[in-house]
Every structure is written in structure tokens, then in C-alpha cells.
N, C-alpha and C positions, 0 to 999 in steps of 0.2 A: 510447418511440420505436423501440425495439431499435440494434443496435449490429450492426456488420459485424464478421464472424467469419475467422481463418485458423487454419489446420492448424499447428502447430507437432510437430517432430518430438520423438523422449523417448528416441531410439534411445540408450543409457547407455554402449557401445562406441564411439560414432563423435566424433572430435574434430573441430573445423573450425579452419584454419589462415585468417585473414582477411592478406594483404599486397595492399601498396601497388604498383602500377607503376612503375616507371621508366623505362622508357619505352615508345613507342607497340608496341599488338600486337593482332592484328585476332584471334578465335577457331579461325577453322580456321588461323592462321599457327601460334599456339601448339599447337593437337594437331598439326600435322606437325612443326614444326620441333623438339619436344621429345618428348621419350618418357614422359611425364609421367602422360599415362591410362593406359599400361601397365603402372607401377609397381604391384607386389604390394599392398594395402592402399589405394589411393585408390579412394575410393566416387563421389564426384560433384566439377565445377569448376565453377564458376561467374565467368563474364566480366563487368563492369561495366564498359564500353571510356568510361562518360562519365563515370565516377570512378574512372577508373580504378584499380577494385578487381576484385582478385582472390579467391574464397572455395574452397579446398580443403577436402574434407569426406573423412577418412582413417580406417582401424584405427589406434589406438593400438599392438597388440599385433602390428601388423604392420609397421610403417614410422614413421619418425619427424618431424619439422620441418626438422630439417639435411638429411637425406637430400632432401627434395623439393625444399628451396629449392636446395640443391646440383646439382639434374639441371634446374631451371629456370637459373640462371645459366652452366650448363651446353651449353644451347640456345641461348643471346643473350637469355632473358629478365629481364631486371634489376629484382629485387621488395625490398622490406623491408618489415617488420610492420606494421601497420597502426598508427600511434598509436592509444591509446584517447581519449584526444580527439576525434581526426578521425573515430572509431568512432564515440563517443559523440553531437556533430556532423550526422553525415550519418542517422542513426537517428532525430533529432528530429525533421530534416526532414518524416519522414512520420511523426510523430506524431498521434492523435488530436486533441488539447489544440489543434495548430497548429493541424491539417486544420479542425475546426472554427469557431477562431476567426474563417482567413483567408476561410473559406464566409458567416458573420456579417458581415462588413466588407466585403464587394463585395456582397452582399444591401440590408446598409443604405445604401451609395452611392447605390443605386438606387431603393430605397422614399422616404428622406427627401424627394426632390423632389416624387416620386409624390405623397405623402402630405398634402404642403402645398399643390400645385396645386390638389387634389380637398378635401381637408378643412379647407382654414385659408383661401386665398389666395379659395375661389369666395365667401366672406363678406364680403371688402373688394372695396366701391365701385370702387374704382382698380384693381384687378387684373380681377375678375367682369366687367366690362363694358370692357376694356382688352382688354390681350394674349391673356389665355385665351379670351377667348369670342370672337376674331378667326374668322371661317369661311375655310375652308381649300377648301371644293368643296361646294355645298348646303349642308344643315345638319351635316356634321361641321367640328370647333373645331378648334382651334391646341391647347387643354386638352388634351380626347380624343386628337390623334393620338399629343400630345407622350407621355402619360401611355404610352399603347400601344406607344411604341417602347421606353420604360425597361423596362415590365413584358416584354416577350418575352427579356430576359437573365435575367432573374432567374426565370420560369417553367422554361424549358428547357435552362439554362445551370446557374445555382445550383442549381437544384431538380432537376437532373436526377440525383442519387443516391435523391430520394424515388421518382421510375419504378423504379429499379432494385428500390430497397425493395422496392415494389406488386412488379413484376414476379416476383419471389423467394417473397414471400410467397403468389400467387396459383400457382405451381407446386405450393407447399406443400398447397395446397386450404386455405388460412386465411388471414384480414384482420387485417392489424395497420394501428398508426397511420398508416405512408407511404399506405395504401390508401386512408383518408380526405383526406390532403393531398391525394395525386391528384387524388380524386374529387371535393373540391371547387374548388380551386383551378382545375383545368384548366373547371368547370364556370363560374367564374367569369371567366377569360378568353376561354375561346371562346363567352360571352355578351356580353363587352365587342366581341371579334370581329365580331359578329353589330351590336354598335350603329354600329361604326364603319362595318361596309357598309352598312346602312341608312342611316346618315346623308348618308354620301357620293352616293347615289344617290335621295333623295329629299328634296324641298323642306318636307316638311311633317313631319317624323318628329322627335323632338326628346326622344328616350330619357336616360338616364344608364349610365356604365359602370362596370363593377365593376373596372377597372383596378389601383385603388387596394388595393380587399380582396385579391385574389392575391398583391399583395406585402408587403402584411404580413402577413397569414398567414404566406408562407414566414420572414419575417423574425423572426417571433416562435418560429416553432417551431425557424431554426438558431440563435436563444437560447437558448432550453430545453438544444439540443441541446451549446452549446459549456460551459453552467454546469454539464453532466452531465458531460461530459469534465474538466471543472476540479474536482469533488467524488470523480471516481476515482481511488485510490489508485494512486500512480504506482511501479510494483513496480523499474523499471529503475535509480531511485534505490537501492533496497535492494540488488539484484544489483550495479550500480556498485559499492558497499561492502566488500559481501562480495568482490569479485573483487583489490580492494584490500588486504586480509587480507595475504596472501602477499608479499613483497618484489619488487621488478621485475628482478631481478638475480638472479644462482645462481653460486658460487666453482664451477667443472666442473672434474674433474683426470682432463690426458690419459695415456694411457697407451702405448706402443708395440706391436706385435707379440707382443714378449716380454716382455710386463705391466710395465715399468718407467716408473715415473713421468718422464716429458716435460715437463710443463707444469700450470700452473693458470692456466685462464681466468674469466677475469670475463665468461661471456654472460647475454643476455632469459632469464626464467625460462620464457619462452613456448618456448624452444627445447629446452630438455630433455626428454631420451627416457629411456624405462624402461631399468632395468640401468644409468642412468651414475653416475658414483661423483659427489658433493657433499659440497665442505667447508663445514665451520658451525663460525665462529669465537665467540668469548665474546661474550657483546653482542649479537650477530646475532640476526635472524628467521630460524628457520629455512625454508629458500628451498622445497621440497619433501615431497611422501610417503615415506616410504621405509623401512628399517631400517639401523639402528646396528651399523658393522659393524669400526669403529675409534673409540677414546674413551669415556670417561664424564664426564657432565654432570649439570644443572640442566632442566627447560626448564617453563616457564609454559603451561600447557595451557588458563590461562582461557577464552582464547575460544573454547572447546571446550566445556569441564566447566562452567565457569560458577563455578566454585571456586578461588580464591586461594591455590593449592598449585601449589609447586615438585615436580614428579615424575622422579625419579632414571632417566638412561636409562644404560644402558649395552651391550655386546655383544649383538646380537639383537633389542633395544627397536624399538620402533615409534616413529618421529616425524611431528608432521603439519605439514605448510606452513603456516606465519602463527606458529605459534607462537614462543615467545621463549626464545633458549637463555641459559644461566648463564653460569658460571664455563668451562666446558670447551670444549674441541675437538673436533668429531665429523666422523668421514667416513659420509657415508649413502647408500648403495643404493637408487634409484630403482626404485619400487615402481610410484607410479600416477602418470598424469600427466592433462593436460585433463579430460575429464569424468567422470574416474575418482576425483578426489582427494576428500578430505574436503569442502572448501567446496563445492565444484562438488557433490557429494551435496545438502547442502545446499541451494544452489539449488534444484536440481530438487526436493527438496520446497517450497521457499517458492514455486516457478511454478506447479509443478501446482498445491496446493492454491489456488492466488489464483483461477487458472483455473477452478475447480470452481464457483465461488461466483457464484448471478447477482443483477444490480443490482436493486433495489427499482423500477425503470422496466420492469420486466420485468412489475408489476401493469397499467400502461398498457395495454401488449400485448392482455394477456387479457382486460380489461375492452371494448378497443376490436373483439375478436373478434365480438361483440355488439352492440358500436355501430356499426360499420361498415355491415355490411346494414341496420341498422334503419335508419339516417339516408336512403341511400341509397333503399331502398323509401320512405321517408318522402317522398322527394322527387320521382319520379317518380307515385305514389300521388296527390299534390298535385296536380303536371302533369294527371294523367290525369281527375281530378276535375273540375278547374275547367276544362280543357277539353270536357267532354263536358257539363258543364253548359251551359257556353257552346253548345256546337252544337242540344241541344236547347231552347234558349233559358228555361233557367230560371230565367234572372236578370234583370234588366232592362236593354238596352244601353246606360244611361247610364250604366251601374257603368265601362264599357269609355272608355278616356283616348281624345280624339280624334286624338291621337299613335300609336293601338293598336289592333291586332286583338284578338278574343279567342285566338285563339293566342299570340299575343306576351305577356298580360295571363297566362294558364296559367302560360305559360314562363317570365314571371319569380319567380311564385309559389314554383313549382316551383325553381325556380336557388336562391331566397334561402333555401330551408328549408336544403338542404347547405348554402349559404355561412354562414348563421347557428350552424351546427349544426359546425365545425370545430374542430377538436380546439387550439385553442390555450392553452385554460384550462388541459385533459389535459395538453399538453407542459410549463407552465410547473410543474405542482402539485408534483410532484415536487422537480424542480434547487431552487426556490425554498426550498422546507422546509426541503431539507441547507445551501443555502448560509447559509439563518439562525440552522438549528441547528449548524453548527458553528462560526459566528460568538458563538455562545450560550456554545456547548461551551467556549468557548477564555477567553472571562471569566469560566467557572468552573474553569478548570486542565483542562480534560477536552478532549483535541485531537481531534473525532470524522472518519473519513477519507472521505466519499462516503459515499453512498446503500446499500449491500451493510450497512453498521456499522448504522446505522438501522433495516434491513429485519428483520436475525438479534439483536438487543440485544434487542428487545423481547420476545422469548420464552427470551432466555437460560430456563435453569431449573437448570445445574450452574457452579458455578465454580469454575477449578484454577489453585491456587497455586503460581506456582514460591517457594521458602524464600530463599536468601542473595540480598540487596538486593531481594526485592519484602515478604517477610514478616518478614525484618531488616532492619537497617542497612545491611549489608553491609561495615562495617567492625568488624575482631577490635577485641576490648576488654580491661582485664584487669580480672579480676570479684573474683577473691581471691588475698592474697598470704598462704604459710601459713611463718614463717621457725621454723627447727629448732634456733636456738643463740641464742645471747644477741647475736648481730647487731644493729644497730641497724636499721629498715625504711629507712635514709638510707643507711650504709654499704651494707647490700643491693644496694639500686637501682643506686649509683653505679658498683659491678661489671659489674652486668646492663646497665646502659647505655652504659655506657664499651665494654662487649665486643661486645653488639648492634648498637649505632648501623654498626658496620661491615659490616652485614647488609643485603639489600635486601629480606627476605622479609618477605611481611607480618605475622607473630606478632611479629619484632622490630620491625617499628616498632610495633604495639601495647604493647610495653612500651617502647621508650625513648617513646614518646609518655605512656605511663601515669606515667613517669620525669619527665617533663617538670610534667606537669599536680600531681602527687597528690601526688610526692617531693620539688617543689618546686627541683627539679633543671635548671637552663638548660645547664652544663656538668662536665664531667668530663674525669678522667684518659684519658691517651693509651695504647690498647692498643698493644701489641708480641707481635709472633709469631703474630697474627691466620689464623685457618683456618677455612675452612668445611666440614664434612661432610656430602653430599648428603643431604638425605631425615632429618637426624638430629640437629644441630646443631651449634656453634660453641666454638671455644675462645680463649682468648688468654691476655697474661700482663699485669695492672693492678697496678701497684705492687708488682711482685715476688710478685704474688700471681697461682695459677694458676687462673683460671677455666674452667669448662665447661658448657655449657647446653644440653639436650638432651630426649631422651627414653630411655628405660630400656635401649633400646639402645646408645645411647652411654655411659653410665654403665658399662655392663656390659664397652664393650670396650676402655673405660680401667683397667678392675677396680676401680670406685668402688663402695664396698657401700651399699645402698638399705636404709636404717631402717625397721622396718614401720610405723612411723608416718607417714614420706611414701609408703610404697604403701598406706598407707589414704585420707591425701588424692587420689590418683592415681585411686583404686576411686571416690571420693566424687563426685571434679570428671567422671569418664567416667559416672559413672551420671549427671548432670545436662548430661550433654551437650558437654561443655567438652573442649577440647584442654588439656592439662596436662603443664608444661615444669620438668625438675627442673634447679636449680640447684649445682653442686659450687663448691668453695674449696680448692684444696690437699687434694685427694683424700678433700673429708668434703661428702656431700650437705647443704648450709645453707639449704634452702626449697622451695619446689612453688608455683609460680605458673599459676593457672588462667584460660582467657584464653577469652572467648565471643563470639560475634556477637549482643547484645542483640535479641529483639523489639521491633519496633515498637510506640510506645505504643499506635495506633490500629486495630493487629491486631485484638485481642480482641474489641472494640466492632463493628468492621466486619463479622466474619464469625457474630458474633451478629445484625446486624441483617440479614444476608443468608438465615438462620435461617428468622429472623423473617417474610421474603421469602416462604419455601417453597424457596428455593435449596441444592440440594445443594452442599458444599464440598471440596474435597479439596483435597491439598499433592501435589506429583511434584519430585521434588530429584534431582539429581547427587550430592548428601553421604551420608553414612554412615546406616545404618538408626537407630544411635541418638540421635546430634544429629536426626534427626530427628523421631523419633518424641518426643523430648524438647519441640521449637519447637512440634508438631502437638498437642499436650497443654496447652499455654501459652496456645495461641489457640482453643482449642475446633474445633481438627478433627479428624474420627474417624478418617479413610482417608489412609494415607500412601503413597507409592509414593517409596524412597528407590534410589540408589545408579543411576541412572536416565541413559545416554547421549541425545543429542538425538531419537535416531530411533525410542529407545521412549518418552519422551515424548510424542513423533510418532502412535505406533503407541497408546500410554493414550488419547490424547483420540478415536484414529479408534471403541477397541474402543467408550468413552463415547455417543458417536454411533451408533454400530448398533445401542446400548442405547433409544435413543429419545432422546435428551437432546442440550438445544442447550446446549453447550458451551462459554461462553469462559474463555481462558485468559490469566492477569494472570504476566507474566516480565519480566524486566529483561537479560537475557543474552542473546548471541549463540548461545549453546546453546539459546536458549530461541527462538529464530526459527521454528524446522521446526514446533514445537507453537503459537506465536501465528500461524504460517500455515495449519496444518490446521483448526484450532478454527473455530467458527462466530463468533468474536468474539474478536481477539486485543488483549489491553490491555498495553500496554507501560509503563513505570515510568519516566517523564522522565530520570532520572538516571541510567538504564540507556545498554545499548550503543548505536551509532546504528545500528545493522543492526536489532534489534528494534524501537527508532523506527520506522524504515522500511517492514519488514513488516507491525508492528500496524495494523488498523484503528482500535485506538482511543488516544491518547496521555494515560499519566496525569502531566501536565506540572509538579505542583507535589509530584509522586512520594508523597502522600498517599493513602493505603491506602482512604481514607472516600470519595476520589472514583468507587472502582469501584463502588459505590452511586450517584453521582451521574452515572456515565454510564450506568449500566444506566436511573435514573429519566427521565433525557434523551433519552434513545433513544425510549423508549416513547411520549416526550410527543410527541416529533418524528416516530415516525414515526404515532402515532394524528392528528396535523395534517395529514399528506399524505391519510390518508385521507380526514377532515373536508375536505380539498381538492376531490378527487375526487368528493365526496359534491356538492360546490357545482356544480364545473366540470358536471355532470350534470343538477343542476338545474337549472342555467343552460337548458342545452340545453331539457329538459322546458319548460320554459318560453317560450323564444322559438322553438321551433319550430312552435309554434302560430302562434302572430304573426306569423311568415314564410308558413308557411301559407295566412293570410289570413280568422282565425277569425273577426279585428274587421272586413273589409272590408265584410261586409254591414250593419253597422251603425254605422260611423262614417267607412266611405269611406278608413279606415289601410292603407296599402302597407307593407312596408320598403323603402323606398330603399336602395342600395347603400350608401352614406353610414353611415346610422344600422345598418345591419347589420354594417359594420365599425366602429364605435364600439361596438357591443351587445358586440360580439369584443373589441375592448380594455378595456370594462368590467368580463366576465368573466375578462379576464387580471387588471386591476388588481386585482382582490377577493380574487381567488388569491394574490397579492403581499402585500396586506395580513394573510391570513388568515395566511401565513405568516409576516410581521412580528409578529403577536401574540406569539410565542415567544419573542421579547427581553424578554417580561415575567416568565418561568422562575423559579421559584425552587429553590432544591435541598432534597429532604425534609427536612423538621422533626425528623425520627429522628436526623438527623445533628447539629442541634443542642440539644435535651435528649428525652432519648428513654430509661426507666428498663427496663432488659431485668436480670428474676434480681438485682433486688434492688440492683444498679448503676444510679447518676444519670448519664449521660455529659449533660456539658456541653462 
């Protein structure tokens, strides 16, 4: 069909401040009455006086939020932030998804009447010779006129974004879909046109109108158009999310003249300007970008890194908004703010790259570039034909209805080939296939998101793994315990757990959970004099005994001496990838507990059968070169890219792509967003973040490794249907536009009736409907259920 397009800007310095009105103000009141455009750093304002919204578009690096809102209530103009609700709210309004729906339900108000006058009601007895066939002025009906006043809203009312269409596309010098709606639609009514005056002014004339086909057409194709909007992936969900991340509040500490602390406010984090100082208490999100410039902490960078590591900040460290701080207390220096900050980076790559991508209705287009003229000549060609025949009487004039000229008898030939020939089959081929195939997709666990996922799956040809939670578990384990003294592995545990259980990091609860499960251990002793050391580990005191759990560095700066035989387990467990935590007792090392993120069982199998595929593989991680290069070794992948921020991520799958390769990428992390948005097919891991949910094209919902196999098989199947569609909806045409035509006329005296040329149209829709129902019969390959690769049975 195509899709209407806007300019969105990407300008990376300019923030926009959205607030609310408080009360009434007309545009030029506000530029005189405040000094507001004059201010250093304000780029653009924008007035919404019927929602009353206000939109400030500023430098960040030149002016702030306080500062503006301050010289607005300064002037009498009374604002406050815009809730993101009411943001969120007034933005639907003119959604796609709506705009679509509400174009569908004032189209079908209109057709259903239409619809059953002309094609249901003219077959019963009591109607046909009743009220419709009542004459209203000679021979035009009560039917006809009725039918002709519905159908004038829904031709040039409803329909009148398809003119726009045509008119846009016909500047372009090319014919897309709208260009055939036009063309027949409008051909179809100003032939009905044509019967109504004729009938009105003559006693003998006793035509049929094509009323009825105009508005189903249009009706059929704002379906197509609303089920296309309902399979586009809805990106504003994902940004909603993401903008979520960061806390809605910021601790701001004021300062005086002469730099002495005043105050600490609690304001919107929407308010904060670069350079102001923020406090971040224990427990807290931290509220902004900035550096550390007072305290040392803990802070959880997950949703960043995508790794389950506490990262020690201290003097000078960089912190980023969303993230979760520790034990400590931090004052931080505001660095970046609105479009500046990490998330918002973010964003802007998960917008642009959604932006880049065009919908698999984009084949319509270019196939209709083609069909357009051709219908169109087809139908005047017709006209011209059987008129000139008629003039030089090469047929015999009883071929000619005593209701008809030869002119009129051309004329309608000519009308029915376009009207036969309308692209409704075309609009529906498409919506229909994705709404079945993801209906398909979704009872095989494989969530597939619009028509774009469909289009680019079926030529994947490389696939990029992210490692923790798509190619692991994502949850630490402990894999071996190696104890140094005559310990019992129950006294051990009961230390280790007793002292860790006080820990929120996730190595400790991998081992009190390992404590739990393995040690047979529900409870234990109560630590005393519990401490945590950032980045290093933990101590306490169990039964008068003094524990400490760490790594070599903490050992070393309690002066615990390390046996070469736990730095042999140390060398053993880091060459297999493992993080490895030494245990002391009363200042003598008693163990080395080696703790992993297990491979997924169905790793190996999956990325052999992808192999198998001709699919190139690769892994891209945020972890360390060697845990990784260990996991990538395990699963049969060659190409590792470790140690990997979101935005080179970002930047592997773009260099993949200019390599010639369609690219999807299987992540579970919000780290992993910017790369499941660049990729040509981003698959998300169900049990992942819901920001990657969001962005993915494709959802792997029962977070089984086997199903990125079953959505790339699905994809293909569904999108080779749409074209099995288009292959039909064509033939269709091929076919009855002979018949409209009037190939049979000469020899069986066949017309198309308005009637049966709009049921020929709905026939060809239904076939399309069905051909696309056939994909609820899917199965998922067989390789995934015994399939012998290298000497392996997977079952």
C-alpha cells in the first residue's frame, strides 16, 4: 500500500523540554510577554493552545530546564512537566494503528448497508420488488439512489488519503497501489454516476450500478491497511522502557555563592542541568550521567554491560543513569543530560536503525509500478476496441441490450476490466500471511513482529550470539569445590554460607544457593562483624571463627598466604573460563570454589544445525576474552568478539552488513538492544530484558536456543506464502480481465455485471485469506527433532 512518511530530526545536541499549561496563552502573548526566544540556547517553541502543550527545543550545553521554566513563570506563564502519561496519551492519538482502525469503521458503516442492498437484499422477493425497487423519478430506484448517497462519504471522505497517495506518487513519475484504488474506484463511481443520471432522465434506460464495488474495495483495502499497522512493530513501547530505566527523581545539592552546602532537594530528574552536583544514596538508582566526585561504592551496570558484576566506583569513575548503586554514598557531577546521556544514545540507535528497515508491503509497491499502467491501458484499450467496433458495425446490433447504446455497452466493458482488475487480493496478501504467521509463530514459542521480520529472516545468512542468558543460563553456578585441609565439604559450606548469604552479589548467592541444594544445608550460623569489600570480597566472624572470601587480592591485603596448590586450582578454573573465589579460615586458605555460567544444553545442537543451514555463526559478549573464547569453543563457534560495549556491538553487526550478509542477532540484554535493532533480524531471548523484547523483531518466548532455527524456518515459509499470494492475487487478474473484457460476449452473450465483478473481488480476497490459513498447518523441521550431525543423535 506504502505508508506516509515524516522527517524526524537526530540533531544529538538539542533537548526538548515538553510542559504542560497552566493556564490560558495565545503565541504572540507568550513571545512578547516573556523573553523566552531570547534566551542564549533556545532553538525552537512550539505552541499547542488546544492542548495546551508547550514544546521547548534547547542546547543542552547552553541553558538549562530550571532556567527556562524560571523566565516562563517569570512572565505569568504558569507551566509544569508534562506527565509521561498524558505524553504518552496524546501521542496515540495520532497513531498509525488508531488512524487506521478508526478509517476501517466509518468505511464499513457505510459499505455494510451498501453491500446488502445491492448484493443480498436485490435476491429476496419482499425487498427486490418492495422498498428498493420503489422509483424515485423515471427509472432511477430508491436502491440506486440510497446506495449512491452512502457511497459519496466513503469515496471522497474515507478514501480521500488514497488521492493523496496517487497524487504524491504521480509527482514522483511512478504508480504505486493508491494509483489503482483511484483509478478504479473513482471509475467505478462516476459510472454509477452516469446510471443514476441516465436513469433519472429516461424512461426506458434500466442499467446497474457499481455503487456497491467502490466501497468495498475501499473497505477491503483500509483492512489490509489497518492489519499492516497492527503487525508493525511498535518501537514507542521499547523507548517508553528504555526512558523508564533512570529514576524519576534526582537528590540535587544546593550550594551558595560561596560553595557551602544550603540544601538537598528532591527534584524531576527531567530537571537537572549539567555541572549540578547529585546525591546517590545506598539502594538507590542512580538518578544521572556524571562522575564521582565524593564516595566510594558498588554500582550494578547490568543494564548496560549485560553482566552481573558489581563495578567499584570511586574518585573520578563514571556513573550512568539507571544503574543501581551498592553499599555506598556518592556525590556525582553532572555530565550529560537529555539527549546526551547513555539511554537516550541508546535510543537513537534503536530509532534510527527501526527507521532504516522497509516493510515487506514495500513488494506491493513495485510490483503495482507495473500493474498499474497495464490495468489501466487494459481498460481503455477495451473501451476503444469495442467501441470502434461498434461504430463500424462489426458485430451484430443485437449483441447491443435495448437498455444501451454501443457506447454505453464499450463503456461498461471498459469500466469492468479496472474494476475487476483492483488490487484487493494485492492489499490483503501480505497483512494476512503475517497475521497467520505470527499467530503460527506464537504456538511454536517464536513471537514474530510484522511483515519487516518475514521480509529479512528469510535470507538471514550470518547469525550473532550474544553469551550470558542467550548462549548460557544466565545464572552463576558452582561447578567445583577444591577444599585444602581436612575440612569436612558440610563444615566448609556452612562458613561460606553463613558469611555470603549476607551478600547481594550474584557469585554469593550462587554458592549459598549451591549450599542450599548440594550441602544440604537449609540453615546456618549467624555472622557477626559482616563487611563487604568492593570489587573483592567479604568477611565476617562464624563461630568465633574468622572467615574471608575473595579473590587473590583480598587475601593478599589481609596477608593470607596462597598455597601453590590453590594457585594451581586458580590457573585450572581461569583457563576453563570460570571465576574462582578463595576461601581463608583464621588466616589459612581452606578451598577455591570455582563458580561458571553453564552452557545451554541446546547450544551445541542448534548452532551445528545452523551449520548445517550454510549460516555463518559468531558470538559478540560484553565478558572477558577468555570466558569467552572458552563458551565459543563449547558450542562450535569460531569468531568471538569479547569484552564488547553496546555500541560496538552496534557497530560488528553494521561492519557484517557492508560485508554482504543479512545479519540476525539472538541477545537477551538491554545491552543488547542497539545490536537487535541494527541487525537485519533481531531475536530476543523471552526471559531476557523487556527493552530487548521490545526492540526484537522476533521473540524467542520459551527462551530455547532450537527455536532461532524455528523462526528463521518460519519466516521463510511465511514470507515464500506471501509471495504464493501475489502469485494468485495476479492470476486472478490474468484471468478475469479477459472476462471483463468481454472475450465470452461474442459467444455466450456473458457481461460482468457489477455484482459478480464485485464478488469475483471478494473471491479473490477470500483465496488469499485461505492460502494464507494454510500456515497454521507449519510444522517445525525435523532436524530439531532427531537430526544426527558429527556422529551426535539429537533427540
Amino acid at each position: 500500500m506504502g505508508f506516509e512518511v515524516s522527517v524526524i530530526s537526530s540533531d544529538e545536541n538539542t533537548t526538548i523540554l515538553y510542559l504542560k499549561l497552566e493556564n490560558s496563552v495565545g503565541e504572540e502573548e507568550l513571545l512578547k510577554t516573556s523573553s523566552i526566544a531570547k534566551l542564549k540556547g533556545i532553538e525552537a517553541i512550539e505552541l499547542d493552545q488546544l492542548n495546551k502543550r508547550l514544546t521547548i527545543s534547547y542546547s543542552s550545553d547552553l541553558i538549562g530546564p530550571r532556567k527556562i521554566i524560571s523566565e516562563l513563570e517569570s512572565s505569568g506563564v504558569q507551566t509544569s512537566l508534562l506527565d509521561e502519561k498524558e505524553k504518552q496519551a496524546f501521542e496515540l492519538k495520532n497513531s498509525d494503528i488508531t488512524n487506521s482502525y478508526r478509517s476501517f469503521l466509518w468505511s464499513l458503516v457505510f459499505t455494510i448497508p451498501v453491500f446488502f442492498t445491492s448484493m443480498v437484499f436485490s435476491y429476496i422477493p419482499s425487498f427486490k420488488h418492495g422498498f428498493l425497487e420503489r422509483r424515485v423519478v423515471n427509472m432511477l430506484t430508491f436502491g440506486t439512489l440510497f446506495r449512491g448517497v452512502l457511497s459519496t462519504p466513503v469515496q471522497f471522505v474515507i478514501g480521500w488519503k488514497f488521492y493523496i497517495g496517487a497524487y504524491k506518487a504521480m509527482k514522483m513519475h511512478c504508480a504505486n497501489m493508491d494509483c489503482l484504488v483511484v483509478v478504479g474506484t473513482n471509475a467505478a463511481y462516476f459510472y454509477s454516476v452516469y446510471v443514476v443520471i441516465r436513469s433519472s432522465t429516461s424512461k426506458d434506460f434500466d442499467n446497474e450500478d457499481f455503487f456497491e464495488t467502490t466501497t468495498m474495495l475501499i473497505s477491503f483495502i483500509l483492512l489490509g491497511k489497518y492489519l499492516v499497522a497492527l503487525s508493525k512493530g511498535r518501537t514507542s513501547d521499547a523507548i517508553s522502557k528504555l526512558m523508564k530505566l533512570a529514576p524519576e527523581t534526582a537528590r540535587l545539592m544546593v550550594y551558595d555563592e560561596e560553595g557551602r552546602l544550603t540544601a538537598e532537594e528532591v527534584i524531576d530528574r527531567r530537571l537537572v542541568e549539567k555541572n549540578d552536583l547529585v546525591k546517590v544514596l545506598p539502594g538507590e538508582k542512580v538518578s544521572v550521567d556524571g562522575l564521582v566526585v565524593v564516595g566510594e561504592s558498588q554500582v550494578d551496570e547490568s543494564m548496560i554491560t549485560g553482566e552481573s558484576k558489581w563495578v567499584s566506583k570511586a574518585n573520578g569513575d563514571e556513573v550512568i543513569g539507571g544503574t543501581m548503586n551498592g553499599s555506598g554514598v556518592l556525590q556525582v557531577r553532572v555530565t550529560c543530560v537529555g539527549s546526551d546521556t547513555a539511554v537516550s544514545r541508546i535510543i537513537r540507535l534503536v530509532e534510527g536503525a527501526q527507521m532504516e528497515k522497509a516493510p515487506v508491503q514495500k513488494l506491493a509497491d513495485r510490483i503495482s509500478q507495473y500493474f498499474v499502467p497495464l490495468v489501466v491501458g487494459c481498460g481503455i484499450a477495451t473501451w476503444t476496441c469495442w467501441y470502434t467496433l461498434g461504430m463500424l458495425d462489426l458485430y451484430p446490433g443485437e449483441w447491443v441490450p435495448t437498455y444501451m447504446d454501443k457506447f454505453e455497452l464499450a463503456l461498461q466493458f471498459g469500466i469492468s476490466v479496472v474494476v475487476v482488475a483492483c488490487p484487493c487480493a494485492l492489499g490483503l496478501a501480505t497483512p494476512t500471511a503475517v497475521m497467520v504467521g505470527t499467530g503460527v509463530g506464537a504456538s511454536q514459542g517464536v513471537l514474530i513482529k510484522g511483515g519487516q521480520a518475514l521480509e529479512n529472516s528469510h535470507k538471514v545468512n550470518c547469525v550473532v550470539f550474544d553469551k550470558t542468558g542467550t548462549l548460557t543460563a544466565g545464572k552463576p553456578t558452582v561447578v567445583t569445590t577444591n577444599l585444602l585441609t581436612n575440612m569436612t565439604l558440610l563444615e566448609f559450606y556452612q562458613l561460606v554460607a553463613a558469611t555470603e548469604v549476607n551478600s547481594e552479589h550474584p557469585l554469593a548467592k550462587a554458592m549459598v544457593e549451591h549450599a542450599k541444594i548440594h550441602a544440604q544445608m537449609q540453615a546456618w550460623p549467624e555472622a557477626c562483624d559482616f563487611e563487604s569489600f568492593t570489587g573483592h570480597g567479604v568477611k565476617a566472624t562464624i563461630n568465633e571463627k574468622r572467615v574471608l572470601i575473595g579473590n587473590k587480592g583480598l587475601m593478599q591485603k589481609f596477608d593470607h598466604d596462597i598455597p601453590s596448590v590453590a594457585i594451581d586450582f586458580l590457573d585450572a578454573a581461569q583457563c576453563l573460563g570460570h571465576t574462582a573465589v578463595l576461601v581463608a579460615v583464621d588466616g589459612h586458605v581452606v578451598g577455591v570454589i570455582a563458580i561458571s555460567d553453564p552452557v545451554k544444553p541446546e547450544a551445541r545442537k542448534v548452532v551445528s544445525i545452523l551449520k548445517r543451514m550454510g549460516l555463518k555463526t559468531l558470538m559478540v559478549t560484553g565478558d572477558s576474552q577468555l570466558t569467552a573464547n572458552v563458551v565459543a569453543k563449547e558450542v562450535g563457534i569460531d569468531f568471538v568478539m569479547a569484552e564488547a560495549k553496546p555500541e560496538e556491538k552496534a557497530q560488528k553487526i553494521r561492519e557484517l552488513q557492508r560485508e554482504g550478509l543479512t545479519v540476525a542477532m539472538v541477545g537477551d540484554g538491554i545491552n543488547d538492544s542497539p545490536a537487535l535493532a541494527v541487525a537485519d533480524v533481531g531475536m530476543a531471548i523471552g526471559a531476557g530484558s523487556d527493552i530487548a523484547i521490545e526492540v526484537a523483531n522476533i521473540v524467542l518466548m520459551r527462551s530455547n536456543l532450537e527455536d532461532v532455527v524455528t523462526a528463521i524456518d518460519l519466516s521463510t515459509k511465511s514470507f515464500n506464502r506471501i509471495r504464493l499470494n501475489y502469485v494468485w492475487a495476479l492470476a486472478y487478474n490474468v484471468m478475469a480481465i479477459p472476462i471483463a473484457a468481454g472475450a465470452l460476449y461474442p459467444f455466450v452473450r456473458f457481461r460482468l455485471p457489477p455484482w459478480v465483478a464485485g464478488a469475483a473481488m471478494g473471491a479473490s480476497s477470500v483465496s488469499v485469506v485461505c492460502s494464507s490459513l494454510l500456515l497454521k498447518y507449519y510444522k517445525r523441521p525435523r532436524e530439531l527433532d532427531s537430526l544426527e550431525l558429527q556422529g551426535i543423535q539429537v533427540k
